[in-house]
C-alpha positions in Angstrom: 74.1 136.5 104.8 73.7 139.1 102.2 74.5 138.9 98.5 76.6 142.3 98.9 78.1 140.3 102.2 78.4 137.0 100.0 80.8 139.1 97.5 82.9 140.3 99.4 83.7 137.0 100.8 84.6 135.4 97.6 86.6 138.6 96.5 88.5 138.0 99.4 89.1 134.6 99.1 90.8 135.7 96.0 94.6 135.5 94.6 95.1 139.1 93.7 96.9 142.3 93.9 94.2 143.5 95.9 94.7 140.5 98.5 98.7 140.5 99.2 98.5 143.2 101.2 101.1 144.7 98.9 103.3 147.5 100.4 105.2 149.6 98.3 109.0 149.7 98.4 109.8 152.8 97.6 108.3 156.2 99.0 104.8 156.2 97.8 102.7 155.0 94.6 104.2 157.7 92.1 107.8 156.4 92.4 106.4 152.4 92.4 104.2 153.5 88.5 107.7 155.4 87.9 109.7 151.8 88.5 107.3 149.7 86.7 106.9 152.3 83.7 110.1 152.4 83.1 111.0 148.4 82.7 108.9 149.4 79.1 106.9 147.4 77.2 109.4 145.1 75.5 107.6 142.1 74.1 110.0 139.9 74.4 109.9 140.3 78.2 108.3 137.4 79.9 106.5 139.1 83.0 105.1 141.6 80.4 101.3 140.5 81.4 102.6 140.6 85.4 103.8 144.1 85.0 100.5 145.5 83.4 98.5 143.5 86.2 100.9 145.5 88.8 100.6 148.8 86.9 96.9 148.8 86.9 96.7 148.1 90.8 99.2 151.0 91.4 96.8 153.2 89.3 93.6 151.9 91.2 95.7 153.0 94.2 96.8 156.5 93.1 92.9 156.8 92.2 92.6 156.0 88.8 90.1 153.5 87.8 90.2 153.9 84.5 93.7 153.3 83.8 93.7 150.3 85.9 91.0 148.9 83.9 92.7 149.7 80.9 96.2 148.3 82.3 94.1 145.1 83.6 92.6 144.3 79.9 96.3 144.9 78.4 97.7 142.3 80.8 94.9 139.9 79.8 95.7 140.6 76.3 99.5 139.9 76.8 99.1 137.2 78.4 97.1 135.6 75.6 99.2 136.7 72.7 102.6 135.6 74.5 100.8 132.4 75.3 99.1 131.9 72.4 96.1 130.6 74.0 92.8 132.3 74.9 93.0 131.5 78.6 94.9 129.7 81.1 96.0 129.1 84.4 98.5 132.5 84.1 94.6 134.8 84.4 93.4 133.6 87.7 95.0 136.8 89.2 93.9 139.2 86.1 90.6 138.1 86.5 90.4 138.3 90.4 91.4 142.4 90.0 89.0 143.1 87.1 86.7 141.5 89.9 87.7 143.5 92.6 87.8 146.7 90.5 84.4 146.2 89.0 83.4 145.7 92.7 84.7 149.0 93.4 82.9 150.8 90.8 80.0 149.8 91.9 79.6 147.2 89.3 78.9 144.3 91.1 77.2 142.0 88.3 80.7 142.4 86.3 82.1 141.0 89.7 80.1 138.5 89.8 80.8 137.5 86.1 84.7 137.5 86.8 84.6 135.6 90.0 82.9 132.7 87.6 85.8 133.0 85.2 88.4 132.6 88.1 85.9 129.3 89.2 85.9 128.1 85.8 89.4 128.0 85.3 90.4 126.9 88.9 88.2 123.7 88.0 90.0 123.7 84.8 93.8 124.0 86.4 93.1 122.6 88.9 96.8 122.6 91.5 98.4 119.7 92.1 97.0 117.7 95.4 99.9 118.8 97.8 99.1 122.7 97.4 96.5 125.0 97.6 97.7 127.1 94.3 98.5 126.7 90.8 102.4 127.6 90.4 101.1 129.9 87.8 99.6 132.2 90.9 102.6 131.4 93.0 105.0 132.4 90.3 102.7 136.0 90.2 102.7 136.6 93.7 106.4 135.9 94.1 107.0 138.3 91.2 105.4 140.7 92.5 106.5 140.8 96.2 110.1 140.4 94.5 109.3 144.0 92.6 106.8 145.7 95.2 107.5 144.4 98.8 110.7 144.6 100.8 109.4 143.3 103.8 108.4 139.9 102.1 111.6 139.1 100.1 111.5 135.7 101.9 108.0 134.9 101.2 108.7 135.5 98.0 111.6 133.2 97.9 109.8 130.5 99.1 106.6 131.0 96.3 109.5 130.7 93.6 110.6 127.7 95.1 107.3 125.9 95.2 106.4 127.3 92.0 109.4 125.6 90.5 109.2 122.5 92.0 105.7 122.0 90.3 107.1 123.4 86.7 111.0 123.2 87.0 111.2 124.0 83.1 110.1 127.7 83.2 113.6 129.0 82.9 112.3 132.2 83.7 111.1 132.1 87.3 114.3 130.4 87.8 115.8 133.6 87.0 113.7 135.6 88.9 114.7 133.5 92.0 118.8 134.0 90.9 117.7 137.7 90.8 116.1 137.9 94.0 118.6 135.1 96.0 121.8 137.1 94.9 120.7 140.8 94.4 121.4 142.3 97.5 124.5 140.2 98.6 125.9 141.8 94.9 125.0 145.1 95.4 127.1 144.8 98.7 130.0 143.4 96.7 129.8 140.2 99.1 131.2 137.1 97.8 128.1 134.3 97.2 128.1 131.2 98.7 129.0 128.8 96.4 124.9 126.7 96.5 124.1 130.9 95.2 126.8 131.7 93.2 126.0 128.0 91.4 122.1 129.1 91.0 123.0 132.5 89.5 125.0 130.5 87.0 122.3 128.2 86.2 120.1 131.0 85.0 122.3 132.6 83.1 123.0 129.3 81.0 119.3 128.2 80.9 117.9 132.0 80.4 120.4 132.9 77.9 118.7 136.3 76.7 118.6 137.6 80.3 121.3 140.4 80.3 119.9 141.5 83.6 120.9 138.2 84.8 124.5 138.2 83.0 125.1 141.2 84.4 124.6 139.7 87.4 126.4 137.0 87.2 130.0 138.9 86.0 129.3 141.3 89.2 129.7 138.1 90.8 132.7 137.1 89.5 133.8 140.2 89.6 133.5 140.3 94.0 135.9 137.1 94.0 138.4 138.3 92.4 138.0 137.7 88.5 138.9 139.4 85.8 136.0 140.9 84.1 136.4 144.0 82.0 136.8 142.2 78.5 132.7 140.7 79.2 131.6 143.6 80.8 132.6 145.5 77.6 131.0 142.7 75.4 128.0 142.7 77.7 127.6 146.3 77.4 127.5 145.7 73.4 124.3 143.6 73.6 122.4 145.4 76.2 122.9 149.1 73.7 121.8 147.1 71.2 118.2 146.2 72.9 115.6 149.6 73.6 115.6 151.6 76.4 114.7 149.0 79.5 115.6 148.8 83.5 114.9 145.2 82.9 117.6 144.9 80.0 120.7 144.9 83.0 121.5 148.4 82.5 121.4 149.9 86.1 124.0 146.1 87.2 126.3 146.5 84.4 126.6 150.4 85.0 127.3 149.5 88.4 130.0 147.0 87.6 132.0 149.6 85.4 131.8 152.1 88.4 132.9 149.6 91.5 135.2 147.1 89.0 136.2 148.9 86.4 136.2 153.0 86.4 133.6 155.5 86.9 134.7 157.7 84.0 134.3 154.5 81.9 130.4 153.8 83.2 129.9 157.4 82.6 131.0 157.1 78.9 128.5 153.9 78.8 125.8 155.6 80.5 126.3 159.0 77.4 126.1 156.8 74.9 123.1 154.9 75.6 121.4 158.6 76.3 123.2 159.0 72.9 121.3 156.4 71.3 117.8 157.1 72.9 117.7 160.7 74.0 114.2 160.6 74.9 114.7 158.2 77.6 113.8 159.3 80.7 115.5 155.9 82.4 118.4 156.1 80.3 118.9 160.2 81.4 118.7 158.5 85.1 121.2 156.1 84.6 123.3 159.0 83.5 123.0 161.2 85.7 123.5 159.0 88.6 126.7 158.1 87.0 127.9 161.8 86.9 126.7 161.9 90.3 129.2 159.6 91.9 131.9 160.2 89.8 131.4 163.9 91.3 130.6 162.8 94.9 132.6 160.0 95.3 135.5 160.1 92.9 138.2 157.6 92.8 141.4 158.3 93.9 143.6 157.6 90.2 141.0 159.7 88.8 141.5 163.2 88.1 139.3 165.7 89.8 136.2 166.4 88.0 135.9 169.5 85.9 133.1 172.4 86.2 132.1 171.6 83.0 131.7 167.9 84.1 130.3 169.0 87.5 128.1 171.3 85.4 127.2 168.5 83.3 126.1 166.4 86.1 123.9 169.0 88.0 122.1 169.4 84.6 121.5 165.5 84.2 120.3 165.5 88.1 117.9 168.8 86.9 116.3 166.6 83.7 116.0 163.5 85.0 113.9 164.9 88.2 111.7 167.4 85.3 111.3 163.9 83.6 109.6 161.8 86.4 107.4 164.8 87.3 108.8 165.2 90.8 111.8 164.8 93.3 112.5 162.7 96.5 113.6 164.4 99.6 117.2 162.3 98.8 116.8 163.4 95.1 116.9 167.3 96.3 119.8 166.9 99.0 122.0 165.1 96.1 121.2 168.4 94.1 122.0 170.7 96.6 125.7 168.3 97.4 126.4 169.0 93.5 125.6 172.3 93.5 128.1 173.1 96.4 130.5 171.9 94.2 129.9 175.6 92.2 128.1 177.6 94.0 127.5 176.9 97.8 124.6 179.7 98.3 122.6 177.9 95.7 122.9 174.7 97.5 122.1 176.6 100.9 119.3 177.7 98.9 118.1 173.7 98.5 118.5 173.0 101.9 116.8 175.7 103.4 113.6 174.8 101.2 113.7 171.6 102.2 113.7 172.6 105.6 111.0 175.1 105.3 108.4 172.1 104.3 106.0 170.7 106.4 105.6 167.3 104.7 108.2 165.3 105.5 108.2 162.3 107.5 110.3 161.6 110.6 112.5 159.1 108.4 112.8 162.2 105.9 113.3 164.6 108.5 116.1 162.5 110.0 118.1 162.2 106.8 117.7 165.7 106.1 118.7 167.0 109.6 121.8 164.5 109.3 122.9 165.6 105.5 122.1 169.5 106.5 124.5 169.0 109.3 127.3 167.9 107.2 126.6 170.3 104.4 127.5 173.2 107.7 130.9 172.0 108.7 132.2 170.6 105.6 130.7 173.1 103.2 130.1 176.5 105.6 131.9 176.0 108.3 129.7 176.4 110.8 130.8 173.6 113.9 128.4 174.6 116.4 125.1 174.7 113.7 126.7 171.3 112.2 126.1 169.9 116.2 122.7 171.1 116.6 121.4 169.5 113.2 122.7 166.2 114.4 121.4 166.5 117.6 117.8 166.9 115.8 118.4 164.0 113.8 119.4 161.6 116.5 116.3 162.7 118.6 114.5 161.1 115.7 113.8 157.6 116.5 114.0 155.9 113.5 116.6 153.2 113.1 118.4 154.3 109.8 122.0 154.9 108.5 121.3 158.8 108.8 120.7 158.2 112.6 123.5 156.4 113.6 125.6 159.0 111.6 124.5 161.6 113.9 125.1 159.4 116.7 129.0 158.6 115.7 129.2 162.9 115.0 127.7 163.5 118.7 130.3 161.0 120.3 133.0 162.5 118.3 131.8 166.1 119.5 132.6 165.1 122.9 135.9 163.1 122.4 137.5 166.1 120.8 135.9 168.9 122.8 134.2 170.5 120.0 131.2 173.1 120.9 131.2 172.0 124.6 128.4 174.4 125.7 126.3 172.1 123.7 128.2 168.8 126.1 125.3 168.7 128.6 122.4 168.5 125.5 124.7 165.7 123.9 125.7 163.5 126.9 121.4 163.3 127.5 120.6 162.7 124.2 123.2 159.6 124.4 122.7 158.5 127.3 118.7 158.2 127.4 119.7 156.6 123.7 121.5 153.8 125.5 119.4 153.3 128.0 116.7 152.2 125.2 118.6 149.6 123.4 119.1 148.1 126.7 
């Protein structure tokens, strides 16, 4: 076997980013560096060293070696300072990607030297007999699925657990477990089973300082039925008090005010934290997605939003996309939904860019096709140009809510006899549709 051969076996063999077979979450690498930038580098934040090893393999992804060098030594560096301690169990997976990297440039002696330091301190920490790796690396890897991978949310689940079991006193991958175990049930205002609703109250006792958590938790309460507003508003205290972070419980608490309490109240929230730090870029988001839906999905004791405030929010919507540099497909159509609250050419305008590009993915093109439709009967009028858009989006086969939208619109084209010299197009389109989930 070759040396060059022999490398590549060990890096391999090694816990790292470059390993997990990491897919993103989000659209592409830009958005995941855009995430990850803005949690911020808050030294009080515990998975400080996690997120620098993260942020440098994003940057070795969007072809930047040299910032994920640079990002790589920082995380070492964090890691030691917040540890106190010059190594330790916590850089086996810094080290393995400062080997890969180095192995990428072409620097294979510096490979070599860093697979020795993972050795050393493998011998050194060494895992307990039942598994393969130290929790330290299983706490990492859960981590980072947690923030990187959708499609592994339960692999990460079960990394935390094992990670816990071997060192149940690090409150904070507790935490991190509440956080990923209850997330998305909250975010779909379901009630939590009471083992998950117990575990979410756990971390916010032991983890006191986690206001992402406490927010959280009183989003929880809040879905069975508790009275809330009087924490919410104390919560909201201490989280303007800390700097600009999305891992201070901002984004959860801002989305308590607008589904518990009012949306005009979470927009207040949301101006005076912009108020406060004006040159946040995550802070202008959080506004402006809070203008957003007070604008697109008002509630009903609410009085209907004013130009100025629709003005307000299309402006927000305009910054925060200048701030990260560029817009999603979703970003634009949101854009062009406020702007037809003013001025429906200009939204036209929006969507007939969008449909002029030849970038777009099928999932893209779906939701596109499916938005555009609505935009033409709601917003022009146009019945028969609605149809044909959400024909093009149902031929798309991608399972999504966009699709099935179209779908439901087709159906209800032929129920109520609208555009039938488009009936024969539809009723294939539908039927060849069923015959596939057969």
């Amino acid at each position: 076997m070759s040396s060059a051969q022999s490398l590549e076996d060990k890096l391999k063999a090694l816990q790292s980013h470059f390993t997990w077979e990491l897919r993103p979450r989000r659209p592409n690498m830009t958005c995941e560096r855009n995430i990850l930038e803005d949690i911020g580098t808050d030294e009080g934040n515990f998975w400080l060293g996690h997120i620098y090893n993260l942020r440098g393999f994003v940057q070795y992804q969007l072809g930047s070696s040299k910032d994920a060098l640079d990002l790589f030594n920082r995380a070492a560096e964090t890691f030691q300072r917040q540890r106190n301690a010059v190594e330790g169990p916590w850089l086996m997976v810094n080290f393995g990607n400062r080997a890969w990297l180095h192995h990428h440039l072409g620097k294979d002696e510096r490979s070599e030297d860093f697979l020795s330091k993972v050795d050393g301190l493998m011998s050194k920490y060494q895992a307990p007999p039942e598994v393969e790796r130290h929790p330290e690396v299983l706490a990492e890897k859960a981590w980072t699925l947690m923030m990187f991978d959708k499609e592994k949310k339960q692999q990460a689940a079960e990394l935390f657990q094992r990670a816990i079991r071997m060192q149940p006193d690090t409150v904070e991958w507790q935490s991190s477990y509440a956080i990923l175990s209850t997330e998305f049930l909250i975010k779909q205002q379901q009630i939590l089973e009471p083992e998950v609703f117990e575990r979410l109250r756990s971390a916010k006792e032991r983890d006191p300082g986690n206001l992402y958590v406490a927010a959280l938790y009183l989003e929880a309460k809040a879905a069975k039925g508790e009275q809330i507003q009087g924490e919410a508003r104390e919560l909201a205290a201490r989280i303007l008090q800390r700097p600009p972070s999305s891992y201070h419980g901002m984004r959860p608490l801002l989305r308590l005010y607008r589904n518990q309490i009012s949306k005009d109240e979470a927009v207040q929230l949301a101006e005076d934290a912009l108020r406060r730090h004006p040159d946040s870029r995550y802070f202008k988001k959080s506004a402006a997605i809070c203008h957003m839906k007070r604008i697109l999905n008002p509630d009903h004791q609410e009085p209907k939003p004013s130009h100025d405030a629709v003005n307000r929010a299309i402006s927000l919507w305009e910054e925060m996309i200048a701030a990260y540099g560029e817009a999603s497909v979703k970003q634009q159509i949101t854009l062009a939904e406020l702007q037809a609250k003013l001025d429906k050419e200009k939204a036209h305008g929006i969507y007939k860019e969008l449909l002029e590009r030849e970038d777009l993915d099928q999932a893209e093109k779906q939701m596109l096709y499916n938005c555009y439709a609505k935009h033409l009967y709601f917003v022009r009028k146009e019945s028969r140009e609605s149809t044909v858009y959400h024909l093009r989006a149902a031929e798309i086969q991608v399972e999504s809510n966009y699709g099935e939208s179209s779908i439901r619109e087709l159906e209800k084209s032929i129920r109520r006899n609208r555009n039938p010299e488009l009936f024969g197009e539809i009723e294939n389109l539908l039927t060849n549709l069923r015959i596939q989930d057969q």
